[in-house]
Gaussian input, Z-matrix of N, CA and C with variables (Angstrom, degrees):
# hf/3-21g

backbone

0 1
 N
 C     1     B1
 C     2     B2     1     A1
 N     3     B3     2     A2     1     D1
 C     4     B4     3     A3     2     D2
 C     5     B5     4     A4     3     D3
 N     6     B6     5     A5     4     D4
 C     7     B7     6     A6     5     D5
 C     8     B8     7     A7     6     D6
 N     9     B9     8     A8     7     D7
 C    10    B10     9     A9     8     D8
 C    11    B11    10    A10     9     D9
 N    12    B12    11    A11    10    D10
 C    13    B13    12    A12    11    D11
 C    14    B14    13    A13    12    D12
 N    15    B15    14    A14    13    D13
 C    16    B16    15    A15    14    D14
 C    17    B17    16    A16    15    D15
 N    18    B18    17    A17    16    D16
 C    19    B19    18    A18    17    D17
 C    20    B20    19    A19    18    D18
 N    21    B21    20    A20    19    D19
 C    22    B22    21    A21    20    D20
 C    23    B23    22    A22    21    D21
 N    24    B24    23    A23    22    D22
 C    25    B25    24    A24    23    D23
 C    26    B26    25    A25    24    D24
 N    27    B27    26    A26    25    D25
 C    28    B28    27    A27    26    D26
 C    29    B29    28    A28    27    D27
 N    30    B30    29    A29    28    D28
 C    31    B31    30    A30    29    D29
 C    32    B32    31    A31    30    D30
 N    33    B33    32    A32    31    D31
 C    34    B34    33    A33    32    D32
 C    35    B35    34    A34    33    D33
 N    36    B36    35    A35    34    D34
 C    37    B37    36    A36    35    D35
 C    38    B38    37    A37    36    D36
 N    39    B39    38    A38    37    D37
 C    40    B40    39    A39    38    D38
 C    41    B41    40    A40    39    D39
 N    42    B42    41    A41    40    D40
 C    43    B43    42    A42    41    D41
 C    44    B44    43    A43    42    D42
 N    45    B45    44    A44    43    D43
 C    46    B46    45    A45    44    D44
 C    47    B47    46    A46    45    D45
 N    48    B48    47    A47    46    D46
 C    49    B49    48    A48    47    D47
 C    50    B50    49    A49    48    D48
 N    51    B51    50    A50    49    D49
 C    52    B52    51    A51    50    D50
 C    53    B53    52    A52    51    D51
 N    54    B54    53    A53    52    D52
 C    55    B55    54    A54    53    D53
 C    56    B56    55    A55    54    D54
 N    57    B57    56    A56    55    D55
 C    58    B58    57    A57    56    D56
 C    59    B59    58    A58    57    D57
 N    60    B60    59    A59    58    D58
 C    61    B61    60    A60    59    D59
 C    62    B62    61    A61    60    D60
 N    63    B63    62    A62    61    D61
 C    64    B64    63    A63    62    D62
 C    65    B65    64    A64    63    D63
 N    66    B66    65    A65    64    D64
 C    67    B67    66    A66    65    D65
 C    68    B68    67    A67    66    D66
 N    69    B69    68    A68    67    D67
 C    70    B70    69    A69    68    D68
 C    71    B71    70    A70    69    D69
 N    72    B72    71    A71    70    D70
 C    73    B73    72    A72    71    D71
 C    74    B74    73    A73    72    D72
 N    75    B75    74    A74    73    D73
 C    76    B76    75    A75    74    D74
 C    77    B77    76    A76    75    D75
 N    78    B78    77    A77    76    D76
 C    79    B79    78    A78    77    D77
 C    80    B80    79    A79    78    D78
 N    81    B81    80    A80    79    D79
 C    82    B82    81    A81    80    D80
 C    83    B83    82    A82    81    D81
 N    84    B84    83    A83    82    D82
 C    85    B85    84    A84    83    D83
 C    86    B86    85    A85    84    D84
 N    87    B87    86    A86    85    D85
 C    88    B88    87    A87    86    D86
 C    89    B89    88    A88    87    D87
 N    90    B90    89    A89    88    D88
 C    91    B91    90    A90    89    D89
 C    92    B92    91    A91    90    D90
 N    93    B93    92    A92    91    D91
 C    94    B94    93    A93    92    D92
 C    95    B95    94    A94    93    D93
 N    96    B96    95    A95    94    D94
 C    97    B97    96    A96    95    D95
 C    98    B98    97    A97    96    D96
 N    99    B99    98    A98    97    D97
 C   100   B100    99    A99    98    D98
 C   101   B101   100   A100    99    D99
 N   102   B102   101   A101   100   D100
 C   103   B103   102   A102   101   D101
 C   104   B104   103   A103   102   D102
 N   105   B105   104   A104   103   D103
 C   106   B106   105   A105   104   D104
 C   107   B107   106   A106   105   D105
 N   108   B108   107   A107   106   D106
 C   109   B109   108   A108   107   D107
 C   110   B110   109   A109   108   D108
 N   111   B111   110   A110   109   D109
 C   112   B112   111   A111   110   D110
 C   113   B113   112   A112   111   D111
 N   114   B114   113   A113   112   D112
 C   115   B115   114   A114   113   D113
 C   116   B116   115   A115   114   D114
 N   117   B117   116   A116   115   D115
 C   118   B118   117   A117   116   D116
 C   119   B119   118   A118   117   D117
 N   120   B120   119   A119   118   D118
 C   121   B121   120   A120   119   D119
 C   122   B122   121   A121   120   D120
 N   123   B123   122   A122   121   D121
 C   124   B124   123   A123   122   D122
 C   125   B125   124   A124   123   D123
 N   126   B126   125   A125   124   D124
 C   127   B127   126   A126   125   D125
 C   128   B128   127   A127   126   D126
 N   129   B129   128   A128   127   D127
 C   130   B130   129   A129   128   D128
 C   131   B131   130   A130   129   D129
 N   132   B132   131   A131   130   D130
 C   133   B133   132   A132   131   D131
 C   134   B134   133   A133   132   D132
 N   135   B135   134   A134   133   D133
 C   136   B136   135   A135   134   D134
 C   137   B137   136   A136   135   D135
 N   138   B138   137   A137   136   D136
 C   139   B139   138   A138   137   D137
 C   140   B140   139   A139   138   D138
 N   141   B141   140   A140   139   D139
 C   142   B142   141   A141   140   D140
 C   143   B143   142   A142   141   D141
 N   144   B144   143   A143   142   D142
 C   145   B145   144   A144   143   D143
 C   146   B146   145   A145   144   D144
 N   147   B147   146   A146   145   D145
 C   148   B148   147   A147   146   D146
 C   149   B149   148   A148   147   D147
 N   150   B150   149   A149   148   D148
 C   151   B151   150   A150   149   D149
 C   152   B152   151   A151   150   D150
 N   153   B153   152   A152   151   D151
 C   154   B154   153   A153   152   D152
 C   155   B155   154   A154   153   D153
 N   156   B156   155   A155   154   D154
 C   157   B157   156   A156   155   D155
 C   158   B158   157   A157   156   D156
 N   159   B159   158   A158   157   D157
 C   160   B160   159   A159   158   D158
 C   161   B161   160   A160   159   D159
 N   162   B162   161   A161   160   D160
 C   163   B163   162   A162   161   D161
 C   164   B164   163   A163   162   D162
 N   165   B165   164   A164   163   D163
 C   166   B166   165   A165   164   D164
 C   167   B167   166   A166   165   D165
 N   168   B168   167   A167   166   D166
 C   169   B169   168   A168   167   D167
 C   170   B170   169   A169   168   D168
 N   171   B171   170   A170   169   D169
 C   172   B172   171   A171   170   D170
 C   173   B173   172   A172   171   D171
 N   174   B174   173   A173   172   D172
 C   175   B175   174   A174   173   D173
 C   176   B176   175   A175   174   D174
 N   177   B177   176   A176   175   D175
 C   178   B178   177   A177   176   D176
 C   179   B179   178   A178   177   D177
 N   180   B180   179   A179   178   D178
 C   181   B181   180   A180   179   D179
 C   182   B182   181   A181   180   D180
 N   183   B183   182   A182   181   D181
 C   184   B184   183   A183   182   D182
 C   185   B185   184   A184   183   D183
 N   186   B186   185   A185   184   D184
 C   187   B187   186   A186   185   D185
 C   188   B188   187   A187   186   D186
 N   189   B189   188   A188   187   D187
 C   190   B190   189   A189   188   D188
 C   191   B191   190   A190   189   D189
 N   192   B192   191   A191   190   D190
 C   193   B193   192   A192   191   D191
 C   194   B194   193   A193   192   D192
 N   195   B195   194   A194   193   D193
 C   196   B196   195   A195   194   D194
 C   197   B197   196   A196   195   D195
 N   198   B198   197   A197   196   D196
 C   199   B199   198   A198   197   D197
 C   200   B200   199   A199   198   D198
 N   201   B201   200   A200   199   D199
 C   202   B202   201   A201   200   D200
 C   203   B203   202   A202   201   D201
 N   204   B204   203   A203   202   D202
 C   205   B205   204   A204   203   D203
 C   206   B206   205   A205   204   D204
 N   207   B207   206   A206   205   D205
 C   208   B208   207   A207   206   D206
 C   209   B209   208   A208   207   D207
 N   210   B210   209   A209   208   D208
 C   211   B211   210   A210   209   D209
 C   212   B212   211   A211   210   D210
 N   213   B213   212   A212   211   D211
 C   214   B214   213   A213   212   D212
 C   215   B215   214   A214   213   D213
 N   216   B216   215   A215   214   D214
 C   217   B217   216   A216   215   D215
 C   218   B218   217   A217   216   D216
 N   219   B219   218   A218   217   D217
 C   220   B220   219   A219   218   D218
 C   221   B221   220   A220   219   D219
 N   222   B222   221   A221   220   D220
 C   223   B223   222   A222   221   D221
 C   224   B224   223   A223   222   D222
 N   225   B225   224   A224   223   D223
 C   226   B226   225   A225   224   D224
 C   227   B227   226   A226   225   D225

   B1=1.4558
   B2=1.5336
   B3=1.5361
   B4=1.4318
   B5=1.8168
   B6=1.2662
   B7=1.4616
   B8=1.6589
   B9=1.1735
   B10=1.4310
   B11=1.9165
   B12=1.4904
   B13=1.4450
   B14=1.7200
   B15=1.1386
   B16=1.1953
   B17=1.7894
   B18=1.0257
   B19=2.0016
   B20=1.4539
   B21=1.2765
   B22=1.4152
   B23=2.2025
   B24=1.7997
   B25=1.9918
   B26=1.9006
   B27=1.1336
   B28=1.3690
   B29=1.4857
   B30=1.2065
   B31=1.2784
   B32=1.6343
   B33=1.6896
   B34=1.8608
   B35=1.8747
   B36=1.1016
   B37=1.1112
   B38=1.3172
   B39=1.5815
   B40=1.8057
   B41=0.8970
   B42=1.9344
   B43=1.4375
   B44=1.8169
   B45=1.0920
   B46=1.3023
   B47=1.9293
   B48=1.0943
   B49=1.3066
   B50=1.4741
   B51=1.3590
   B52=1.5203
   B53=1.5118
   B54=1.5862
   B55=1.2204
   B56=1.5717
   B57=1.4556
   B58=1.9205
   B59=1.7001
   B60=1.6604
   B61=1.3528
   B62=1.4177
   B63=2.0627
   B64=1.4228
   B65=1.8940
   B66=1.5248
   B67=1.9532
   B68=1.4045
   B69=1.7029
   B70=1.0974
   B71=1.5771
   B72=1.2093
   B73=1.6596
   B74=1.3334
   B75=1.3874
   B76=1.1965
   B77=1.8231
   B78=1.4717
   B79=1.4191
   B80=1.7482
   B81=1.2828
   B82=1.4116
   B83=1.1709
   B84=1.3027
   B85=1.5106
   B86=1.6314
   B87=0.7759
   B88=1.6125
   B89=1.2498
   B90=1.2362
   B91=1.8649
   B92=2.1034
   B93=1.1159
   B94=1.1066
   B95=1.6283
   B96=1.1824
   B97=1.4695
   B98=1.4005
   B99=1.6459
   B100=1.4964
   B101=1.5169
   B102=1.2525
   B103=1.7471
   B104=1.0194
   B105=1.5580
   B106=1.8204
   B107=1.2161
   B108=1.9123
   B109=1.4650
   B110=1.2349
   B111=0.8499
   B112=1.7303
   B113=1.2982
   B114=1.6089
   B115=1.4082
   B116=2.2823
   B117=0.9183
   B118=1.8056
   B119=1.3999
   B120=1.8706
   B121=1.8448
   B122=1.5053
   B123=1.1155
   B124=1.8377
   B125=1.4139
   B126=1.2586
   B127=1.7390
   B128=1.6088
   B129=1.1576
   B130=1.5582
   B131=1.4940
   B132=1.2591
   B133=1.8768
   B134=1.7943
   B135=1.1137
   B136=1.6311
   B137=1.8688
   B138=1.2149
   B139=1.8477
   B140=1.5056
   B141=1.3687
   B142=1.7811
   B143=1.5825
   B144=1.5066
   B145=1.4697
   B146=1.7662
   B147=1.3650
   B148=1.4637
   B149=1.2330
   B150=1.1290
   B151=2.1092
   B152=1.8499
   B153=1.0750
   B154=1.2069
   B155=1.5469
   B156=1.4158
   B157=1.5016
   B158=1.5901
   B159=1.5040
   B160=1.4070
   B161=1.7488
   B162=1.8094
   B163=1.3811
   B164=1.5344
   B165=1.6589
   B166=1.6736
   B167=2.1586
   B168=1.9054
   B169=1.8178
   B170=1.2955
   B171=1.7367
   B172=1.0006
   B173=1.5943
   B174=1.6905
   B175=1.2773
   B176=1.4789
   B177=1.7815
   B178=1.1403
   B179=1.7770
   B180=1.0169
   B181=1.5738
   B182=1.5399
   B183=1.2288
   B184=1.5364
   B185=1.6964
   B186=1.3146
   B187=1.7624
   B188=1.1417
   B189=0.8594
   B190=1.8068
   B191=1.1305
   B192=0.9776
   B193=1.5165
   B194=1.3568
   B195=1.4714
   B196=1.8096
   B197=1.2761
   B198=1.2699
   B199=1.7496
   B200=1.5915
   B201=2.0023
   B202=1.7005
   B203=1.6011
   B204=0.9998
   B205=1.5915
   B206=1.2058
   B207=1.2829
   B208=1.5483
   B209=1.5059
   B210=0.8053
   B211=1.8249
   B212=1.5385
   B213=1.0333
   B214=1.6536
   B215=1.9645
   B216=1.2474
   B217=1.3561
   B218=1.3996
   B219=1.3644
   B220=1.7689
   B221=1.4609
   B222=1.4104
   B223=1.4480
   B224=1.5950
   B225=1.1988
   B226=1.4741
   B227=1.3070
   A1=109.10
   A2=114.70
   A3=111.02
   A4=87.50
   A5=94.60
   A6=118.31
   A7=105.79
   A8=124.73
   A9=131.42
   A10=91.00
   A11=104.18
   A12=99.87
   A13=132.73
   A14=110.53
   A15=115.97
   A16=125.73
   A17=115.97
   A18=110.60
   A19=90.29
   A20=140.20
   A21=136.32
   A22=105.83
   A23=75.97
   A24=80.21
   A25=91.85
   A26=136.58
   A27=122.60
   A28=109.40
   A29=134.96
   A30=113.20
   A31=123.47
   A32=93.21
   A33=86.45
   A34=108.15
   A35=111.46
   A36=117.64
   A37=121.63
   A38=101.24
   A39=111.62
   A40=149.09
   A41=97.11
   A42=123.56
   A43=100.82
   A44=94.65
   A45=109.09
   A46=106.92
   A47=99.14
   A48=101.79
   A49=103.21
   A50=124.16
   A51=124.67
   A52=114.44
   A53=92.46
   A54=118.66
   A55=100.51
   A56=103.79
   A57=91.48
   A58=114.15
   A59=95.01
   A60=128.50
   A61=121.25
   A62=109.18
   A63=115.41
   A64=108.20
   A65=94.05
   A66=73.72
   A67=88.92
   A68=145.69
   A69=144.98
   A70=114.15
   A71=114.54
   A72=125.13
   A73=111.57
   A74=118.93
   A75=116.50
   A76=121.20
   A77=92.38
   A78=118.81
   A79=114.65
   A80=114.74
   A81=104.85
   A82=105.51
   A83=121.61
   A84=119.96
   A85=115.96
   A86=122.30
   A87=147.36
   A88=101.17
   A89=122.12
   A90=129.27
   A91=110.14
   A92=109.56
   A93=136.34
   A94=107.85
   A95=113.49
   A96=149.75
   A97=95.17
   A98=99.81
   A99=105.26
   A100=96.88
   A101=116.47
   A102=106.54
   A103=117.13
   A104=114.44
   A105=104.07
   A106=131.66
   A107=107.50
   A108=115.65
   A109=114.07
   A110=127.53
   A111=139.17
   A112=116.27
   A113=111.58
   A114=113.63
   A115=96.96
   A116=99.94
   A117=100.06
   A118=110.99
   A119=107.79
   A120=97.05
   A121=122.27
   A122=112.84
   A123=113.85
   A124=100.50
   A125=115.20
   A126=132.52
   A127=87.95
   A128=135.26
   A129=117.48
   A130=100.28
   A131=115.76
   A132=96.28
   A133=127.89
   A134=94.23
   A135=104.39
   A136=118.75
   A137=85.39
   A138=99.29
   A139=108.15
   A140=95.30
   A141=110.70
   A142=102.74
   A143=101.56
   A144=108.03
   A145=113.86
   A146=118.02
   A147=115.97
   A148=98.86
   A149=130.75
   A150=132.61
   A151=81.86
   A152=146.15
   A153=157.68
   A154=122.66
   A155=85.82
   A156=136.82
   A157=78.15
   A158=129.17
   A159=131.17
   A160=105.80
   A161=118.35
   A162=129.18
   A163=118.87
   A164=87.80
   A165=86.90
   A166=128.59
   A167=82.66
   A168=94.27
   A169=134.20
   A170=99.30
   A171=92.44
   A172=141.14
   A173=104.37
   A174=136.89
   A175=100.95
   A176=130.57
   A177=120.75
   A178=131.30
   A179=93.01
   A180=102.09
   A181=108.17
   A182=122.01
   A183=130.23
   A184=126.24
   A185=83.99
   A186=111.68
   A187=96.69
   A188=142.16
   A189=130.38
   A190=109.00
   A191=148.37
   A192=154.25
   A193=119.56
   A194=118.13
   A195=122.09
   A196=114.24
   A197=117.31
   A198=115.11
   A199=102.71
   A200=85.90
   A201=87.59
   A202=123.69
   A203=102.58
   A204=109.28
   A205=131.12
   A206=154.32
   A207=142.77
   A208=106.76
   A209=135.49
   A210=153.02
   A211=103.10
   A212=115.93
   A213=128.55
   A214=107.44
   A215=111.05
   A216=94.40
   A217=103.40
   A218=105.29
   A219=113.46
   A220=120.84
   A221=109.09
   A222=108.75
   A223=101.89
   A224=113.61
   A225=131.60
   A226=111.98
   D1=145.03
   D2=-166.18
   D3=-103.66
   D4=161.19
   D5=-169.68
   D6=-92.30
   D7=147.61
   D8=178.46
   D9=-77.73
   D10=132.42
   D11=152.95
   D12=-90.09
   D13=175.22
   D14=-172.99
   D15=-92.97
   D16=114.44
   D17=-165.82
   D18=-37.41
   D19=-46.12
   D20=176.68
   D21=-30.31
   D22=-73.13
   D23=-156.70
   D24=-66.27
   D25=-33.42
   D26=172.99
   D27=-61.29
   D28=-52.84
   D29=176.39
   D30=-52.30
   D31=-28.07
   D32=-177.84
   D33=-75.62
   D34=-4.91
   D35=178.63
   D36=-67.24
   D37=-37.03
   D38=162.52
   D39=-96.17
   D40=3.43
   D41=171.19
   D42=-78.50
   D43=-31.77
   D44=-170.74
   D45=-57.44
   D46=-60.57
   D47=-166.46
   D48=-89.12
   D49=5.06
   D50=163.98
   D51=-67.35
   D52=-40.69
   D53=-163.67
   D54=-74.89
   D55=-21.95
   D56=-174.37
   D57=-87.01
   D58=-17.48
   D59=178.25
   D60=-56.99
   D61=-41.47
   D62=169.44
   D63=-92.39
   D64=-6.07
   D65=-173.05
   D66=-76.63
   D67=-36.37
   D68=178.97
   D69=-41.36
   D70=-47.90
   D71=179.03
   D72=-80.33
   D73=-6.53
   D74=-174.91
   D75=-103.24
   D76=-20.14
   D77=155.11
   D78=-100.60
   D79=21.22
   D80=146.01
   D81=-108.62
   D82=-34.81
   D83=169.58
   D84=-49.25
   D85=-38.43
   D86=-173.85
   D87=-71.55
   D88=-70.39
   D89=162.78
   D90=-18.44
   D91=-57.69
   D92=-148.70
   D93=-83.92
   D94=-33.75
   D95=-140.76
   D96=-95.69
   D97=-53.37
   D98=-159.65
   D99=-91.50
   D100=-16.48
   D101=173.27
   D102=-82.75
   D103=-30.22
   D104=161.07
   D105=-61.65
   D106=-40.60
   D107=-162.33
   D108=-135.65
   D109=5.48
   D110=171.28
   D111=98.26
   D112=171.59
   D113=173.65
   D114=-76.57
   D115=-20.94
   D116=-174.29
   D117=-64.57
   D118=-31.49
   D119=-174.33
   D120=-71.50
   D121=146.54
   D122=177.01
   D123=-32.72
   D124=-73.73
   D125=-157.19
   D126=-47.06
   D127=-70.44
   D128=-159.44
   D129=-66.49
   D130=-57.79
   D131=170.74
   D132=-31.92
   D133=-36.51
   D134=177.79
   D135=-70.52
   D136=-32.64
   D137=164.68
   D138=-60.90
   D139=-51.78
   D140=-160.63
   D141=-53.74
   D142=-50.13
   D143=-173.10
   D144=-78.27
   D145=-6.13
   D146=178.29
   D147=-101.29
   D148=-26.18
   D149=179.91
   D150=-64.61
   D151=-82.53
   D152=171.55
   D153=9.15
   D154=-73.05
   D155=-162.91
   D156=-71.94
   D157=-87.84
   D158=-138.09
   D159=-81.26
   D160=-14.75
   D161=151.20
   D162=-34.46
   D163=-77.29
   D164=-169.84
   D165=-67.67
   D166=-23.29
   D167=154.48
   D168=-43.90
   D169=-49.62
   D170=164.81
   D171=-119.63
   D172=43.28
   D173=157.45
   D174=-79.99
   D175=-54.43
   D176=-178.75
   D177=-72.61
   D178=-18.54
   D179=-177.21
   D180=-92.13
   D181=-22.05
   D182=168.96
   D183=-69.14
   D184=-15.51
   D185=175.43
   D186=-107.21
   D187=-83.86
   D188=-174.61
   D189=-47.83
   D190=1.17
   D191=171.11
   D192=-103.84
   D193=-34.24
   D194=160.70
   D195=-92.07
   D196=-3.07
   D197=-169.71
   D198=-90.40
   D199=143.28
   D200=175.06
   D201=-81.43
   D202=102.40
   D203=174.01
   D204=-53.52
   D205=160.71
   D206=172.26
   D207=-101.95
   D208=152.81
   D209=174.91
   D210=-72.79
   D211=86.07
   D212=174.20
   D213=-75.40
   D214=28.69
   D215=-177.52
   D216=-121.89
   D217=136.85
   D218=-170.03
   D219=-82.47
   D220=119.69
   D221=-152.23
   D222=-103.99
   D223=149.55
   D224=-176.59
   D225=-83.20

């Protein structure tokens, strides 16, 4: 039997894939960045590190969001 989720782990579920949504824009930005201004300027480094950054976010929140959790509430 599948378990009801929690508005918690479903919302992280769409943080999740929001999040995979800006590392995508963030490596088109990044694409773009480095043909104007190089891999040396801050600004394309700053892409580099938010494509990164907003990847593995939303590697973690996509897992906490499908994972089966246990019922932490103390029952009478």
């Amino acid at each position: 039997m599948k378990k009801q989720k929690s508005v918690l782990q479903k919302s992280s579920v769409i943080i999740g894939y929001v999040c995979f949504l800006l590392a995508v824009l963030c490596a088109i930005a990044l694409y773009f960045k480095n043909q104007e201004l190089g891999m040396q300027d801050p600004v394309t480094v700053s892409f580099l590190a938010a494509t990164f950054f907003f990847t593995l976010i939303g590697f973690v929140f996509t897992i906490i969001g499908k994972a089966d959790l246990p019922d932490f509430n103390i029952k009478k």
